[in-house]
C-alpha positions in Angstrom: -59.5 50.9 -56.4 -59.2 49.9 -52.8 -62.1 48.8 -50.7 -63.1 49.9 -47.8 -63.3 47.8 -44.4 -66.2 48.6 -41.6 -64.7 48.4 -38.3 -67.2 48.6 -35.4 -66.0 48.3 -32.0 -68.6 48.1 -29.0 -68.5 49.7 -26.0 -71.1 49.1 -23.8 -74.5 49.9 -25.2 -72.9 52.1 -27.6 -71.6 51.0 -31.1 -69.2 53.4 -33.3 -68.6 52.0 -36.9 -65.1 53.1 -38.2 -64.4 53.3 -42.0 -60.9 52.2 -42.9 -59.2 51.3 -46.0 -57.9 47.9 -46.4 -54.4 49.4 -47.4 -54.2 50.9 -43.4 -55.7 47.9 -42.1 -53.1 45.2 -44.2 -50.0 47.6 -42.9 -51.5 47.7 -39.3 -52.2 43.9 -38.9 -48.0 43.5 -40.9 -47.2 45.6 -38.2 -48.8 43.4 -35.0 -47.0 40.4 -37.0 -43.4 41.6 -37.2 -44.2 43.0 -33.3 -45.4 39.2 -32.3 -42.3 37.4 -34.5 -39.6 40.0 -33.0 -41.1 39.1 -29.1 -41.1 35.4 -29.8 -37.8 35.9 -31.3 -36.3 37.9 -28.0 -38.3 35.5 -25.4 -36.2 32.7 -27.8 -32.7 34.5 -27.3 -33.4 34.9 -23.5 -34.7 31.4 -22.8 -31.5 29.9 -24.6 -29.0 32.3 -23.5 -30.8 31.0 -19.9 -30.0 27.2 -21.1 -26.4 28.2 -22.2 -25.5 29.5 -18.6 -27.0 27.0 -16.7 -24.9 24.7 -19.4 -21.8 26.3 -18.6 -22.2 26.5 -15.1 -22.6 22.7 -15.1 -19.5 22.3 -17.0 -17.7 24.3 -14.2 -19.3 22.2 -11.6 -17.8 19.2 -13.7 -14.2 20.8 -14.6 -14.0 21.6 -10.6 -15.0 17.9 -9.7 -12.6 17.0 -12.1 -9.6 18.9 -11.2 -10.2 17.3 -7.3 -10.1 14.1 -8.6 -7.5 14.6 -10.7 -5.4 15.7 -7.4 -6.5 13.1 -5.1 -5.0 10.7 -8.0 -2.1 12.5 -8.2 -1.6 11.9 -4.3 -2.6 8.1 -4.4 0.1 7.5 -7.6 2.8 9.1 -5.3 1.5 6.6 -2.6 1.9 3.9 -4.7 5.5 5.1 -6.0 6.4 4.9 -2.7 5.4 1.4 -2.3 6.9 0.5 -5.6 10.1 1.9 -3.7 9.8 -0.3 -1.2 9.0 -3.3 -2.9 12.4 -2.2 -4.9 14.6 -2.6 -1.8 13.3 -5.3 -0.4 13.6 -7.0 -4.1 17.2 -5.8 -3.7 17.9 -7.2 0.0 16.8 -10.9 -0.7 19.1 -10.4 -4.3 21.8 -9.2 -1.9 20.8 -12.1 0.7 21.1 -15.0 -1.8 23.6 -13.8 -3.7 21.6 -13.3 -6.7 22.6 -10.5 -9.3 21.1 -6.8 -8.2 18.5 -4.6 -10.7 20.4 -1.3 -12.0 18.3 1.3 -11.1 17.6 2.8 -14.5 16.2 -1.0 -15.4 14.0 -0.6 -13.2 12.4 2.6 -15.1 11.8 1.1 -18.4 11.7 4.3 -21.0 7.9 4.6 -22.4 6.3 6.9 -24.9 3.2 8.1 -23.1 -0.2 8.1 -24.0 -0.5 11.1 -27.0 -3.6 13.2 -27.0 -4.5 16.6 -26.9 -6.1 16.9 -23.6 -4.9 19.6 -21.0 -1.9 19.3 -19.9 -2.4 18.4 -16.1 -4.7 14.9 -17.3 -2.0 14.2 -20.0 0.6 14.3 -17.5 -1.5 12.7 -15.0 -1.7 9.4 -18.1 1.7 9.1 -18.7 2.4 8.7 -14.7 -0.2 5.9 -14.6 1.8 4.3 -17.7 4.9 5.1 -15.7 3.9 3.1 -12.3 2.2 0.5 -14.5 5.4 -0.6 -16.1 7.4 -0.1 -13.0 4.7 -2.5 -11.3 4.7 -4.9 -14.1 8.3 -4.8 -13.6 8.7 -5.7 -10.2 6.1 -8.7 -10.6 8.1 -10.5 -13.6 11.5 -9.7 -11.3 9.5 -11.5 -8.2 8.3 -14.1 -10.0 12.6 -15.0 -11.3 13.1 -14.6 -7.5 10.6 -17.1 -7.1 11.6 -19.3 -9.2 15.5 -19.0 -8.3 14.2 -19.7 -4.2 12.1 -22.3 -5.0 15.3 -24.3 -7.2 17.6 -23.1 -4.4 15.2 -24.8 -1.5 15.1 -27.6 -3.5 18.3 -28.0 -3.7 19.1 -27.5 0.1 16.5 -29.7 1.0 17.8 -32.4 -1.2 21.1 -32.1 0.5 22.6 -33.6 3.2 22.9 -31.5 6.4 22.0 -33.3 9.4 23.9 -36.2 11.5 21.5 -39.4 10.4 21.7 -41.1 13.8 22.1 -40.0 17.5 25.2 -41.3 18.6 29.2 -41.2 19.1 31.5 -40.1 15.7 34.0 -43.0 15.8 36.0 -43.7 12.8 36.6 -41.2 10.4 36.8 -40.6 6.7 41.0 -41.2 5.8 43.2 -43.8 6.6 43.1 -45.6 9.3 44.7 -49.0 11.0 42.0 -51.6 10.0 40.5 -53.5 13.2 40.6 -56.7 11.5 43.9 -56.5 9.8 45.8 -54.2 11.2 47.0 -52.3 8.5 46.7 -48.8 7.3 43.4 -48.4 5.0 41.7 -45.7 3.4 38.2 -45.6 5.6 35.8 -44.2 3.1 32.5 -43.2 5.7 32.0 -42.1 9.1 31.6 -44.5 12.2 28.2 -43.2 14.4 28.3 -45.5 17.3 25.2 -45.9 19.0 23.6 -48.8 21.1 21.1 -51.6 18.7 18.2 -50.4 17.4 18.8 -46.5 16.8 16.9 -44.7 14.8 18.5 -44.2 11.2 17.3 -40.9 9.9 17.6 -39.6 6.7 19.8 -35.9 6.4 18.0 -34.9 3.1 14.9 -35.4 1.1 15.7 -37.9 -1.3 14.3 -42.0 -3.8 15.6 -44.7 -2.1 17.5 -46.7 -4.8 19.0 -50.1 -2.5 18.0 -51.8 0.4 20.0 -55.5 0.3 22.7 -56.9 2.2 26.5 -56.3 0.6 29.6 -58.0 1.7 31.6 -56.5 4.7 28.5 -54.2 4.7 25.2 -56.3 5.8 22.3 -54.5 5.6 22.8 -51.6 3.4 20.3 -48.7 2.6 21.2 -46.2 0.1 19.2 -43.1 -1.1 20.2 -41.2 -4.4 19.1 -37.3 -3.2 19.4 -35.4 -6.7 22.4 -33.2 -8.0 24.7 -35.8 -7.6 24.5 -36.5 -4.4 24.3 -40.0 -2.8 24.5 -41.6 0.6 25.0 -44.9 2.0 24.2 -46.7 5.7 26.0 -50.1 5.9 25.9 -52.6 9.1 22.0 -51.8 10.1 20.1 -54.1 12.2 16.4 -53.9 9.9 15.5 -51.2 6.9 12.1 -49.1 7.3 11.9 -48.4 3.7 12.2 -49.9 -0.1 13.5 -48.7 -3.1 11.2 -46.7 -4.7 10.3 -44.8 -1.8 10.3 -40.5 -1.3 11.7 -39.6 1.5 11.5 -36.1 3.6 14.8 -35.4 5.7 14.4 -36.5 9.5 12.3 -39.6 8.1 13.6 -42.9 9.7 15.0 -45.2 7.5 16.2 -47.9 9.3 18.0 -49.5 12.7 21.3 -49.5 14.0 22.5 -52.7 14.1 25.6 -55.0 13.9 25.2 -56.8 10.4 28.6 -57.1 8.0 31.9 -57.0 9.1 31.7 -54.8 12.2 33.5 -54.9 16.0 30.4 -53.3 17.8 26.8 -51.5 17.2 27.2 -48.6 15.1 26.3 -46.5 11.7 28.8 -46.7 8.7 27.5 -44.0 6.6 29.4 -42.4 3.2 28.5 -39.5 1.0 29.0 -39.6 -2.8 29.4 -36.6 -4.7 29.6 -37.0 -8.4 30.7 -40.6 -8.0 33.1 -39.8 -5.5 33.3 -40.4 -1.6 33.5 -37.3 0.3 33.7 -36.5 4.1 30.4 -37.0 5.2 31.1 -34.5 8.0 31.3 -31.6 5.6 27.6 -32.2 5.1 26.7 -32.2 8.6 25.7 -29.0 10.2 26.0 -28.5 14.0 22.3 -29.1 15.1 22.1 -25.6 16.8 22.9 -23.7 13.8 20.2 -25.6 11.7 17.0 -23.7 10.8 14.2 -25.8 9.7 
């Protein structure tokens, strides 16, 4: 049998006592739980679907902050691809210049496979541009750096060969045959006579070791200078050297004097170019001073 529960409830000075079964009060006091659970549980749902906007509305901030970046790199890459352009012809030009084999165009745009992902397709596309102008940059850099290397060989070579007139002075005797002054008979003359009063400057006309300074028969005082790539010269009949062998040399450096030494008539310079172990005109390797760029 169920019990009975006093209820009083005070208001006031006055007191009422209430007499309920503890069956009514156990389904009233079930009831105010489900009522408190089912309010905490709504305040729960509203507080998180608060959260879950305020989440989402972040993530559109983001995707928009995104999508302007993702533009403004779009617009520096085609700023670049128009430098890479450039770089591309003037690449071409100094090939063209220097006679140097030209890039075909689709070389240039080596084929890649792209970055893979499953990204959107504006930031997937925006990767495999960047991949693009990366190898199209690396390209350009390892082409330089061959153009480099074929310059640098190139000035090396130039600058070791002769190109300027190695004394200031009158071209006298040429390279062929000739009526020897001593003799009088025909000769092959195998350099070219620089007159020019004692004690000239002797310059050097390309960077060069000099191998011999001695005195030779019918020569005197001979300096010679061995300038790479087969190339050698000689300068007979000077009056004192200003180097020894062993020595580097830059062209324009002063190697010796103009003198009379050896078998000679007058002052002068007898100079002779070797090319491969042959002697060549030396006035095909002398360039007419205003056409020479230094």
């Amino acid at each position: 049998m169920m019990g009975r529960v006093s209820l009083f409830l005070v208001a006031g000075r006055r007191t009422v006592r209430l007499g309920v079964g503890s069956a009514v009060l156990a389904v009233v006091l079930i009831a105010i739980g489900l009522a408190l659970v089912g309010t905490g549980y709504l305040l729960f749902n509203a507080a998180k679907k608060t959260v879950n906007l305020q989440q989402l509305e972040s993530l559109r901030r983001e995707n928009r902050q995104l999508h302007s970046r993702v533009v403004q790199l779009t617009s520096d890459m085609e700023e670049i691809r128009k430098i890479l352009d450039e770089i591309y012809r003037i690449d071409q030009s100094i090939r063209l210049a220097y006679g140097i084999e030209l890039i075909e165009s689709d070389l240039r745009s080596p084929g890649i496979g792209g970055r893979s992902g499953n990204g959107p397709v504006e930031v997937r596309q925006l990767a495999y541009e960047i991949d693009r102008l990366l190898a199209a940059a690396r390209f350009e850099r390892e082409s330089f750096e061959r153009l480099d290397q074929h310059l640098q060989r190139k000035y090396h070579i130039l600058s070791h060969t002769p190109s300027i007139i190695p004394v200031n002075g009158i071209l006298t005797s040429g390279f062929g045959p000739r009526l020897d002054p001593f003799t009088g008979r025909m000769r092959f003359h195998e350099g070219q006579d620089i007159a020019a009063p004692p004690g000239t400057p002797i310059v050097a006309p390309a960077d060069g070791v000099v191998t011999t300074v001695k005195r030779k028969r019918g020569y005197g005082l001979t300096i010679e200078i061995d300038h790479g790539y087969g190339i050698k010269t000689r300068y007979a009949h000077c009056m004192a050297a200003k180097v020894t062998p062993g020595m580097r040399i830059k062209r324009g450096d002063v190697i010796g004097l103009v003198g009379t030494s050896g078998r000679v008539t007058g002052p002068h310079l007898h100079y002779e170019v070797h090319v491969a172990g042959r002697k060549v005109n030396p006035l095909n390797y002398i360039i007419r001073e205003e056409v020479i760029v230094d």
